[in-house]
Each structure stands twice: as C-alpha cells, then as structure tokens.
N, C-alpha and C positions, 0 to 999 in steps of 0.2 A: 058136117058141123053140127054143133049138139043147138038144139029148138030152144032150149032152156036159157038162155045167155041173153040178156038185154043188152042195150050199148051201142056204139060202132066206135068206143077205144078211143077217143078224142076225152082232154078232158071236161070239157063239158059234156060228156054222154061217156064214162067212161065204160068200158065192161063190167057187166055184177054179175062172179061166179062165186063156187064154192067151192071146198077143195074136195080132194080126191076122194076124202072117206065123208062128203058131203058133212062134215061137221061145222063148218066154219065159211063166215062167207066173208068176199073179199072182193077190191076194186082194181081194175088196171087201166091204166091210159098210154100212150104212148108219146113222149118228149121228147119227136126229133129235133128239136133247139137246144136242149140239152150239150151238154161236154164233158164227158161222152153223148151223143142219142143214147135215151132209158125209156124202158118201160117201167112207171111207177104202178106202188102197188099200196093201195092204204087197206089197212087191216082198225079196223074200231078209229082210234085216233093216233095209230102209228102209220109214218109212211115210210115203206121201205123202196130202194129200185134199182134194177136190172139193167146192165149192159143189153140196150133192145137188139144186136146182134143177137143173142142167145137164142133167137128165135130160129133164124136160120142155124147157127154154130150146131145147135143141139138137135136139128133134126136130121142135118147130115151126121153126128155122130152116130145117132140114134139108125142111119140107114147104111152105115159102114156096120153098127153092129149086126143087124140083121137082125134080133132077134128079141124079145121081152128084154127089159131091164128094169130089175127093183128102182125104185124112188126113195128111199131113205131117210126122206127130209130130216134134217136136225136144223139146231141153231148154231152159227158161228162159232159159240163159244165150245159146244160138241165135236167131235171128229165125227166122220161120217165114214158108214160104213163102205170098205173097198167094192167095188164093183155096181154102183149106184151112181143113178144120177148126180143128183147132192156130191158126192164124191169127184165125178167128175166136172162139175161147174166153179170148183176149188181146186181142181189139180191144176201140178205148174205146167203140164204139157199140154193143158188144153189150148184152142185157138188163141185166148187172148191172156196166156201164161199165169194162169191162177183164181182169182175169184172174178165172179161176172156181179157179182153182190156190188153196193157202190157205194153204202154207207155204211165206215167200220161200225160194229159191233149188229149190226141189223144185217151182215150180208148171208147169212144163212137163209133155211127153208126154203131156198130154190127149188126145191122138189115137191115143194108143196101149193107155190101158187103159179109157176111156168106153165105144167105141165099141163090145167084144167084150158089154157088159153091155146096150144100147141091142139087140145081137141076141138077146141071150138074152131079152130083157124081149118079144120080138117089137114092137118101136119102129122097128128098119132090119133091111135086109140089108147085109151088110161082105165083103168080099174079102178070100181068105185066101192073096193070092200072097207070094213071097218076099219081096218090095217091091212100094211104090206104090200101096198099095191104095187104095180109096172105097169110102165106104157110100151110102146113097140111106136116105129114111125110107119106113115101110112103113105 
C-alpha cells in the first residue's frame, strides 16, 4: 500500500489521492448503501461514481491479463483507446456489460481515479509518469 494516502474510504474520512501523473488530486469513499454499491469520487466540486465492484472486476481482469496495461483515461464523451483500461471499464463484454461509470455524462476517466486506490488497496502497482502510464495487478 502506498504511505502517502490519508483516509480509511468511509465518507467521513474519505481517501485523498492523486492521480497517476500526480497532477491532480481527488476523493474517494465507498457507498455500500448505494444502488448499485459505488465508490464515489469528488474531483474540486464535481462528484463522479463507480460501480464499487470495479475494484474486484478490474483486478481479476488485470490478473487474467498478466501483464502492464496502458490506462488511457479519457472522458465519456471521448472514445478510449482499444487495449486500455478506460477501454475496458466501457466495453459491453466486460463483467457488468459496459460502463462501470454511474453518472451519464461523468462516467468516464476511470482510468484515472480507480487505478491510484487499486495501489493503495495493494491490488496493482501504477506508474506515476507525466503520461502514459499502466498498472499490472499485484
């Protein structure tokens, strides 16, 4: 688990990371009351959230693949590039038949705020370059 992560994900203490290319920081908690159960994610004064499955879903995908996978982040409104997480958190053969996003027009950059909590949870390791990053699961 990365030392740098305040929180324990409840919301009143939620998680405060940043993302992969450390530019940006961002909240997560977890709303198993929710319907679906979400992991919410507030960015400044937007709140976006995540089918909280995703957590498990994507690290068994991540250890079916075996291997580095780019993260791609885009927004919703972008296609995301084939072979990417982002890619895969949108496709219709994923576990839960297409986006894990959960509020149209915000369900993009899954790849951008999942991935830093999948380190902290010690589930992957992620790359923290300026761009282009991938995780691998761990």
């Amino acid at each position: 688990m990365t030392s740098n992560v305040e929180g324990d994900g409840t919301a009143e203490d939620p998680w405060r990371l940043s993302t992969p290319s450390g530019g940006g920081a961002f909240q997560l908690h977890r709303d198993e009351a929710a319907d679906p159960p979400a992991l919410v994610c507030t960015v400044g004064t937007t709140r976006l959230s995540y089918r909280l499955r995703c957590l498990e879903d994507l690290h068994a995908m991540l250890v079916a693949h075996g291997d580095w996978m780019p993260l791609g982040s885009a927004d919703e409104q972008k296609p995301a590039r084939e072979g990417t997480v982002e890619a895969w958190a949108r496709a219709a053969d994923n576990p839960v038949g297409g986006w894990y996003g959960l509020k149209k027009g915000l369900r993009g950059r899954f790849a951008n705020y999942v991935p830093p909590l999948m380190e902290h949870l010690g589930l992957a390791e992620v790359e923290h370059n300026a761009r282009n990053n991938r995780m691998r699961a761990l």
